[in-house]
C-alpha positions, 0 to 999 in steps of 0.5 A: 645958548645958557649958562650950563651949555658949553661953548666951543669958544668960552670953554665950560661954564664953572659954577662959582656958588652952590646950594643946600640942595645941589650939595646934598644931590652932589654928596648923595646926603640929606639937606641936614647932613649937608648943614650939619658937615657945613657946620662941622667944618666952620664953612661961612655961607652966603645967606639973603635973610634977616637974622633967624628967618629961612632964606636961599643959602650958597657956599662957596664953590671954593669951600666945597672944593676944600672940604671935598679934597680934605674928606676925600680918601683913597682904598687901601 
């Protein structure tokens, strides 16, 4: 069984990271768009490089969580 199948006995798997590009797929944005609302929102990522070299990204599923929750607006 893998992680993203769910199993009877342990419930549904929950996904405690997510990357610039699952954001961007999630969101229906651009990568840059993702990076840019991260920024605007001060969210701190978890990030594997070296100061000022390109590397994988993750964000907290808990921040997404809040700044899903908090730009999230019902119709009127």
């Amino acid at each position: 069984m893998t992680d993203t199948m769910i199993s009877a006995k342990n419930g549904p798997w929950r996904q405690d990271f997510f990357s610039i590009g699952e954001l961007a797929r999630r969101w229906r944005c651009s990568r840059g768009t993702v990076y840019n609302r991260l920024r605007f929102a001060g969210a701190k990522v978890v990030d594997f490089s070296s100061f000022g070299r390109k590397s994988k990204k993750l964000v907290p599923a808990l921040i997404v969580f809040q700044l899903e929750s908090k730009f999230t607006k019902t119709l009127r």
